[in-house]
N, C-alpha and C positions, 0 to 999 in steps of 0.2 A: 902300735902296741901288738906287742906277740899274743896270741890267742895260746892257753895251753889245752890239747888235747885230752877229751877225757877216756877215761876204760871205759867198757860195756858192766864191770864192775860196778865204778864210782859213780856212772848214771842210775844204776838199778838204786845202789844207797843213798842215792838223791829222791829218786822216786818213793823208795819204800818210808823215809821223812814226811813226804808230802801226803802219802798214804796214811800216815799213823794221824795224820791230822795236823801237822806242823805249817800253818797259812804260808803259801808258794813266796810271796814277798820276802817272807824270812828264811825262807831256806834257801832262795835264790841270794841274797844280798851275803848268805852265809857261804856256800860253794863259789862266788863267786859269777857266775853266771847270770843273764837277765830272765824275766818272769817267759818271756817269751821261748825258750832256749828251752827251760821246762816243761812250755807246753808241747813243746817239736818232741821232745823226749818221753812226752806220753802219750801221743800220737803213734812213736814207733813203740816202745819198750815197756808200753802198760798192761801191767798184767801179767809180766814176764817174770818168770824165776831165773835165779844165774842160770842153774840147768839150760833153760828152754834158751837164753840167748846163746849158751855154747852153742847150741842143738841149733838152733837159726846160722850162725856162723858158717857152722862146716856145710850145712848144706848150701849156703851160696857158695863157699867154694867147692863143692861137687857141681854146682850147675855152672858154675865158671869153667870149670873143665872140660866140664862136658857140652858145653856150647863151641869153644874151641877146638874140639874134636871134631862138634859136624861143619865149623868154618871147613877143616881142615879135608872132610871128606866130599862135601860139597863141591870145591873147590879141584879136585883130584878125578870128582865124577863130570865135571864139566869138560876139561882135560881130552880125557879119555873120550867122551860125546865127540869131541872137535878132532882126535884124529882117528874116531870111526867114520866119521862124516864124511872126511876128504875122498876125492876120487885119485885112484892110481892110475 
């Protein structure tokens, strides 16, 4: 069975359901999803406005970038160590 994908949207208007008071069972049975999938999703997204998950987003991918970047310098300063090292 294909799982379908959800937005960081459609999880918040899941949560914000369950928040108003809507018992998990029924709102899980209703999105579709199991009670457990719920609780994973208020573990990460509780408490969260749409804002704040935009805001969570870009910043991992800022630190995804910029983890790549010191792969990338890391990697250029070892280099550079290995052929100041050598003898002529």
């Amino acid at each position: 069975m294909k799982h379908k994908q959800y937005s960081e949207n459609e999880i918040l208007d899941v949560l914000a359901q369950v928040e108003a008071g809507t018992a998990v069972g029924d709102v899980a049975r209703l999105s579709g999803v199991s009670k457990a999938t719920i609780h994973r999703w208020q573990a990460r997204y509780g408490g969260m406005t749409k804002d704040d998950a935009k805001r969570v987003r870009q910043l991992e991918e800022e630190n995804r970038r910029l983890k790549k970047l010191v792969a990338h310098l890391a990697l250029d300063n070892s280099i550079l160590k290995e052929v100041v090292g050598r003898k002529w």
